[in-house]
N, C-alpha and C positions, 0 to 999 in steps of 0.2 A: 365525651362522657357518654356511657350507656346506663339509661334508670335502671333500678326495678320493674320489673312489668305494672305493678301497680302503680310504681309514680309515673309513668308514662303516659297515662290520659290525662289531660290538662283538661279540666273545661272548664269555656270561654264564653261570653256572650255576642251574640253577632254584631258585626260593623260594616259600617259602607264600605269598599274598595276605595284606597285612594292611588292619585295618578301615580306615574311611575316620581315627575318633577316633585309633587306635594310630598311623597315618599323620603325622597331623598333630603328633603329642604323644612320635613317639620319640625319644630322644637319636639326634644326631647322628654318624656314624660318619667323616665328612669336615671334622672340624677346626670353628673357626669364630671367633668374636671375642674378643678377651679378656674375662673379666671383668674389670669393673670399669675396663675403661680402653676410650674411644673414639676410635680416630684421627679427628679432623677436617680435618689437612691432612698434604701431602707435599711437600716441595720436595727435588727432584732433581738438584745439579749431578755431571754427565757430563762426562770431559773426553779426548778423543782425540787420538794424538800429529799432529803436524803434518805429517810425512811418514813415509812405509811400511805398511803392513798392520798394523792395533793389533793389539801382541798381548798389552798392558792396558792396561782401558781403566778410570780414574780415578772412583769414584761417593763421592760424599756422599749418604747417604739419609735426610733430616730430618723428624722424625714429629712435628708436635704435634699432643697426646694429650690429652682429658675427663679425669681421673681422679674417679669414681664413687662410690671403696671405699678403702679403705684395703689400696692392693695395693704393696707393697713389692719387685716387680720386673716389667718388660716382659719377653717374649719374641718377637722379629720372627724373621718367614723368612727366610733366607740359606745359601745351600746354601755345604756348607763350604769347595770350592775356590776361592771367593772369600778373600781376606785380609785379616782384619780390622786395622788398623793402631793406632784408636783409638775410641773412643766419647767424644760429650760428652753431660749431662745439665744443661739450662738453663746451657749454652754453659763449662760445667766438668766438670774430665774425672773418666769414671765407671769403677767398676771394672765388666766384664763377664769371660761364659764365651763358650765356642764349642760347649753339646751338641749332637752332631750336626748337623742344616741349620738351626738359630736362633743367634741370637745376644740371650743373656739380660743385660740390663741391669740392677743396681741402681737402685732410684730412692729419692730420701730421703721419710721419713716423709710420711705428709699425706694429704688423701680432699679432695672437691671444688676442685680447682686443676687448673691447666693445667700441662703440661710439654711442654719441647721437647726427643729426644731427636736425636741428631746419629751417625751410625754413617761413619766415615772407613774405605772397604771400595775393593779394587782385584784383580783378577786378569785372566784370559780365559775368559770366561765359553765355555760349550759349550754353552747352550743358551738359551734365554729372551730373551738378546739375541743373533740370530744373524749374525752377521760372515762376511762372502761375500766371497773374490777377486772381483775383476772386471777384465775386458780393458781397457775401453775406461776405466776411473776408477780403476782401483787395487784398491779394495775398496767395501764397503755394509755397513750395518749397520739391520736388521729388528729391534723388540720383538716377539716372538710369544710374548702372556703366557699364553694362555690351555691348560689349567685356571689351575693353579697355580704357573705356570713363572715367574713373575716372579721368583721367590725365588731362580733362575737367576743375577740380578744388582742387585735392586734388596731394600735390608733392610726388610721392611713384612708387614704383616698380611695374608697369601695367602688371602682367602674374600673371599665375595660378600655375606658379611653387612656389613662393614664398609665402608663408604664414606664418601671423603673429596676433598674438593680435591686439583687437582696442580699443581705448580709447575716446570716443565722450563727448566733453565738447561744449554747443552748448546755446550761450545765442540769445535770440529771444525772443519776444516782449509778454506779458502777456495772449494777446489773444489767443494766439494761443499754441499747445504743439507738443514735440517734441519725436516719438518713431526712437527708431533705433537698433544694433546690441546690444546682449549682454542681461544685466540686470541691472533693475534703480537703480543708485547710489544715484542719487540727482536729486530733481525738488524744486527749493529755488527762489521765487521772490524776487527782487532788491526792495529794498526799494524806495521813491520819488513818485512822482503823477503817479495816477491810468493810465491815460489817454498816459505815456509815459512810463512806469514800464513796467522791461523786466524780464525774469527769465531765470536761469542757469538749463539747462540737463544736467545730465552727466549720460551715460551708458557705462558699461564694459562689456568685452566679455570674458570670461575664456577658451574658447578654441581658437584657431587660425583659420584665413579664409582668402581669397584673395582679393584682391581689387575689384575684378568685383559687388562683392557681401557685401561689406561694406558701410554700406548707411544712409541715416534720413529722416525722414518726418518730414516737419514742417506748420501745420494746425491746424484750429480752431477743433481738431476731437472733435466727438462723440464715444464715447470706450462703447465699450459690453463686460462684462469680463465673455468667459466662462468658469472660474472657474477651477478648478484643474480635469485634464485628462490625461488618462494613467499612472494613479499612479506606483510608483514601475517599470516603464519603462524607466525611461531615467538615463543617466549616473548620472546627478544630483543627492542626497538625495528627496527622496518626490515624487508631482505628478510635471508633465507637466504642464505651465500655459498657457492658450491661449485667446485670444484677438480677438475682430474686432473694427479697428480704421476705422470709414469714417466720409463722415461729417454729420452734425447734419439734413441736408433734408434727406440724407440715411438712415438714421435710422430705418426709418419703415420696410425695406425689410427684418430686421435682426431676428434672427441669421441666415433662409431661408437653404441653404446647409450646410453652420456651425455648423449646429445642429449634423453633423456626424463628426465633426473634432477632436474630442477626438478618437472616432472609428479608424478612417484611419490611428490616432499617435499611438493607439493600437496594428493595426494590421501588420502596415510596423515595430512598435517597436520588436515585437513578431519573425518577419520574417526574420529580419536584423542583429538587434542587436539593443539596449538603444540609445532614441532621444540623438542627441548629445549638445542639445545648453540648456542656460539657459532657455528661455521660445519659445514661438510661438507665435507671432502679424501677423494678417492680415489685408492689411493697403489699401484701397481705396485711388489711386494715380494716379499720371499724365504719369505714366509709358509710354514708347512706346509698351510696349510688351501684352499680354493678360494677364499674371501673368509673373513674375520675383522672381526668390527663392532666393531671399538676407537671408540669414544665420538667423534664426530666427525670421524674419522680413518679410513673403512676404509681396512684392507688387502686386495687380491687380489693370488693368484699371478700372478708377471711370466709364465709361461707361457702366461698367456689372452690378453697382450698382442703375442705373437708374429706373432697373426694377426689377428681381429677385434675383439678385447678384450673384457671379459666381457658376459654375455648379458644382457638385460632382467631375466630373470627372477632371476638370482644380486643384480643393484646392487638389484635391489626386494627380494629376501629380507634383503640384510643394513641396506638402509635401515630396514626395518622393525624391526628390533634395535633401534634407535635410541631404541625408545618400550619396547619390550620384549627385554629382557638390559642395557641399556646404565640408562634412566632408572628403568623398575621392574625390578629385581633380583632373582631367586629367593634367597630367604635362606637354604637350603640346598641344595645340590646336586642330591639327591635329586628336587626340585622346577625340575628347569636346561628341562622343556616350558616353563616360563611365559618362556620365552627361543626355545626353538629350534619347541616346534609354534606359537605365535603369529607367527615370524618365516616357518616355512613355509606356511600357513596365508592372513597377509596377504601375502606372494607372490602365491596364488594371487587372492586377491579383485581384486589388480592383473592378473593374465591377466580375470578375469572382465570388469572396467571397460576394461580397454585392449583385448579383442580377443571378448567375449562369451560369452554363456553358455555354448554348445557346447565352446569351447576350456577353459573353466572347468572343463568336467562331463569332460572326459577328463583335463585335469590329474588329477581327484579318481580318478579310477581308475588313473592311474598309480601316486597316493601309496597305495592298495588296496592296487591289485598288490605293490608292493614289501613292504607290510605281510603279507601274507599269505606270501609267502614266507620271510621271513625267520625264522630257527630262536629268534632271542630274545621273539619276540611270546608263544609259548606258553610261557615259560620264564620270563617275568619281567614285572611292570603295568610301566604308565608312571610312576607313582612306586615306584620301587625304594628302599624303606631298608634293604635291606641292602647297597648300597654304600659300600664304604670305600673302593676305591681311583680317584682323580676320573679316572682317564686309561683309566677305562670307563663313563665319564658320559654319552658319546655313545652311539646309536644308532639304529634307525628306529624305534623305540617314541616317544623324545622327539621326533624331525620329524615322519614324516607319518604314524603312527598316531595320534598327541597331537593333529596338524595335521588331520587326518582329521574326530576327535570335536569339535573347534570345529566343524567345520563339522553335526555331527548335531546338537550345542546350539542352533546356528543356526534349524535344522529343527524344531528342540523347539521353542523357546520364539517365535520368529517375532522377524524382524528388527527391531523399535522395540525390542524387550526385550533382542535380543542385543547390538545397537551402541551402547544406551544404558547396560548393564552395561558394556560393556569400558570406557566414556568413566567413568564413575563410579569403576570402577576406578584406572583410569591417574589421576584423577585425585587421589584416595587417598592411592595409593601412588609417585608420582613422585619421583624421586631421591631413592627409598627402596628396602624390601625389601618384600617379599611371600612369602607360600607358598599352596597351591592351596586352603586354605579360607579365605584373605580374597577370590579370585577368585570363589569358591561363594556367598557371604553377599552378592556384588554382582548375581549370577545370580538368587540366590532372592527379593532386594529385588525386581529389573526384570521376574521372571516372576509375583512373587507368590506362591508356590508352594515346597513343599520340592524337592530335586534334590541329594538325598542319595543316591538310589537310581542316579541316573544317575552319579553321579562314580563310586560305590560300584564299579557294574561296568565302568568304560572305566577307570576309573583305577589304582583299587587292586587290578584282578585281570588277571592274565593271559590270552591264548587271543581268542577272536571269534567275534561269532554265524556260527553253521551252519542254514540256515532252508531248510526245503524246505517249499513253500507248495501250495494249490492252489483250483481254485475250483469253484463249482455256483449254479448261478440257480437261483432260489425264486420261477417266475411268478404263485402267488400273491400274493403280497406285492413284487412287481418288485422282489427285493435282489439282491444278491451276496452271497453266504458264502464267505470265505473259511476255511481248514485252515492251520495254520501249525503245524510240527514243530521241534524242537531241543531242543537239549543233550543228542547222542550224545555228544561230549568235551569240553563245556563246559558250564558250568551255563548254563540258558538265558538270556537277555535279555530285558530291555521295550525296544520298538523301536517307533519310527514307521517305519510301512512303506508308500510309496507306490504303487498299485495304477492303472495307468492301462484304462481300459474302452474297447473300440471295440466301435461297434454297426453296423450293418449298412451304413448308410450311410456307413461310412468315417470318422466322426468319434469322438476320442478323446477322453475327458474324466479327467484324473486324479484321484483321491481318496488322504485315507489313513486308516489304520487303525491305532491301537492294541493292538501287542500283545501281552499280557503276557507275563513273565517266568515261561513252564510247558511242561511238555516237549511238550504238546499243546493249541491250544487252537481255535476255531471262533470267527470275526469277521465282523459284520456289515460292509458297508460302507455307511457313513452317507449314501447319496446312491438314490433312488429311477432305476429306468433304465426308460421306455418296451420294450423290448423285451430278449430275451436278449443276450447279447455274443456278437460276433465272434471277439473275441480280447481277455484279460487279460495283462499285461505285469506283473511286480511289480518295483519296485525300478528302476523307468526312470532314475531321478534320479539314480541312485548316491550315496544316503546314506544307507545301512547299510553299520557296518564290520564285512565277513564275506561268505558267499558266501551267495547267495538262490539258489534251484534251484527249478524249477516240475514238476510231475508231474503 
């Protein structure tokens, strides 16, 4: 997902750094999955009236459930202005409560069984599913689940630990049609007058996903189908299908950046591993966000479509979700970078292939720049466990400082080791859950080497190096010495720091240098030079996260 600019600054109040162990080992402060019970599937019948502006709108939300344990009742999300009218349990009616936004189910004795829970719920929902007048149709209806907003209108397990099948059965009015997760089962109109004729959707999803990211559109679209791409790449038989759903005045800007969207499934398919969902729709909606990567579905705001429709670099950020937030899932919040800096991040590796290094290396110092300014970098790591509340879960700690440090691991460990961890990775943990020390344990396999030290300080602490460097030639022994200074207000860093040398002839040769984590320390640089230098550059590469000063 990419915000709005404005919803992009989160602020935060400051917290101590915790270790990397306490990181990975605290209780959770954002909810998570039941004990003892495992949703494996959802089926969602939706039902809107046939003519006027719903103003409710009809949900069955049906959970079958693992049970584990011996747990004698469910509790699913449902914010309470929804109304509950009945519950079934294994398709017989159950008694439940209403505390607060869940709805608690009885369930009869028993531990290793399946149960099908059945929640018969209806109101107007005001947010989670959000329902739009429209001129030219009537009205529209947008899922924007993400954090935890599903609970808005649909009754189920609101975390990202929990992932399941979905089932979208979704009757709505002739005019209009219905895309959502999965692949189209059914699109059948009801028989009876034109003028009041509704039709049934149904789409299924064959892999599993979280409720942030389970979702429907329901508008009068105009569909562009582009056609079968990235053949032979995705987990499916065959090619990749991809779409653009907006509405029928959009139309004209189309297919505009889409024109690359087989490319970008290509090449993230190529880098990763095989798209993992049945197709790709990209769906002009009432989103709050810029893009939102609902599971083969994104969403982007219809206002990018007003004009040229969204940019390369936004459809590449949220395709990239697709393998990271969507198929491997942070299993807690706290850990939501393994979603937004790898979606920032392989963005950017797409500017690097699509248009070269140069435009790559100023992306990276844009994603700096903004880091560097912003008041939550010194106030809080990129794994924050002291959040409790999800709807300050974003920030630019999680996009482009998190997205940032991908790319100095990059740098650490050297590309066979870093492309061949993330692929080991992903393949792992694929439509499943992850937290950032099963990403660490795939790092340390492919570099061979601990990198405790390095998550230690980019992750679980606050701030960014401040290095003020300098150099002096040693013509006896033709080196370089470098001086490297910090932690006036941060504790210092081990940094690879790249050192380019030009000698008289005008030619440059880059080196780099290790160096450690001390508020002072002197570096040889490992490469012998015929003569003094000209001139030393530090940090040409832009991959230290922090400012480098030369004196």
């Amino acid at each position: 997902m990419r915000p709005e600019p404005l919803l992009r600054l989160v602020l935060a109040v400051a917290s101590l750094a915790a270790s990397p162990l306490a990181a990975q080992q605290a209780p959770s402060k954002t909810g998570g999955s039941r004990p003892g019970i495992d949703v494996l599937h959802y089926a969602f019948r939706v039902e809107f009236p046939a003519t006027g502006v719903p103003d409710t709108v009809r949900v069955i939300s049906t959970a079958r459930l693992l049970r584990t344990a011996a747990v004698t009742a469910l509790s699913l999300d449902l914010v309470a202005v929804m109304q509950v009218d009945s519950v079934q349990v294994n398709e017989r009616a159950a008694r439940f409560t209403r505390p607060g936004d869940s709805v608690r189910v009885e369930l009869p004795a028993g531990t290793g069984d399946t149960i099908v829970v059945a929640v018969f719920h209806r109101g107007a929902p005001s947010d989670g599913l959000v329902i739009r007048r429209d001129a030219a149709s009537g009205w529209t209806a947008f899922g924007d689940n993400f954090p935890d907003r599903a609970r808005q209108w649909l009754a189920v397990v609101a975390h990202p630990s929990d992932k399941a099948l979905v089932d979208w059965d979704v009757l709505a009015p002739s005019t209009h049609r219905v895309i959502a997760n999965g692949a189209l089962v059914e699109e059948t109109p009801e028989s009876g007058p034109a003028a009041a004729r509704r039709t049934r959707t149904r789409w299924r999803t064959l892999r599993p996903i979280y409720p942030s990211v389970m979702v429907i559109g329901v508008a009068p679209f105009a569909v562009l189908e582009l056609g079968d791409t990235a053949c032979g790449l995705g987990e499916l038989p065959g090619c990749v299908r991809q779409s653009v759903w907006t509405a029928p005045s959009q139309r004209a800007v189309l297919p505009g950046h889409f024109a690359r969207a087989g490319e970008i499934v290509a090449f993230f398919s190529q880098l990763v591993g095989p798209f993992p969902y049945e197709k790709l729709a990209h769906v002009s909606t009432s989103t709050r966000w810029g893009g939102m990567e609902n599971a083969g579905a994104i969403f982007y705001d219809e206002k990018l479509f007003r004009t040229t429709g969204p940019d390369e670099h936004l459809i590449a950020h949220e395709t990239a979700h697709q393998w990271f937030g969507d198929a491997v899932t942070e299993r807690e919040w706290p850990h939501v970078w393994l979603s937004e800096g790898f979606a920032t991040y392989f963005a950017a590796l797409w500017t690097e292939h699509a248009q070269g290094d140069s435009v790559f290396r100023a992306e990276r110092v844009q994603m700096r720049d903004r880091v560097l300014s912003a008041p939550i970098t010194v106030q809080k790591a990129v794994i924050d466990e002291s959040l409790s509340d999800v709807r300050r879960v974003l920030n630019s700690n999680v996009y482009q400082k998190a997205g940032f440090v991908l790319h100095m691991l990059r740098t650490e460990i050297g590309d066979s080791a870093f492309f061949g961890a993330i692929r080991s990775y992903y393949a792992a943990h694929r439509h499943g859950n992850a937290l950032t020390s099963d990403l660490q344990a795939e790092f340390e396999r492919a570099a061979g080497r601990p990198l405790d030290w390095f998550f230690a300080q980019w992750m679980h602490r606050p701030g960014f190096a401040e290095v003020t460097a300098s150099w002096r030639w040693d013509a006896a022994s033709k080196r370089l010495l470098v001086t490297v200074a910090q932690g006036a207000r941060f504790a210092p860093y081990r940094l690879s720091l790249a050192v380019d040398v030009t000698n008289a002839a005008g030619a440059t040769q880059r080196a780099r240098i290790v160096v450690p984590a001390a508020t002072s320390s002197t570096v040889t640089v490992p490469v012998m030079f015929d003569s003094a230098p000209v001139q030393v550059i530090f940090d040409a590469d832009a991959s230290i996260m922090g400012t480098v000063r030369s004196r």
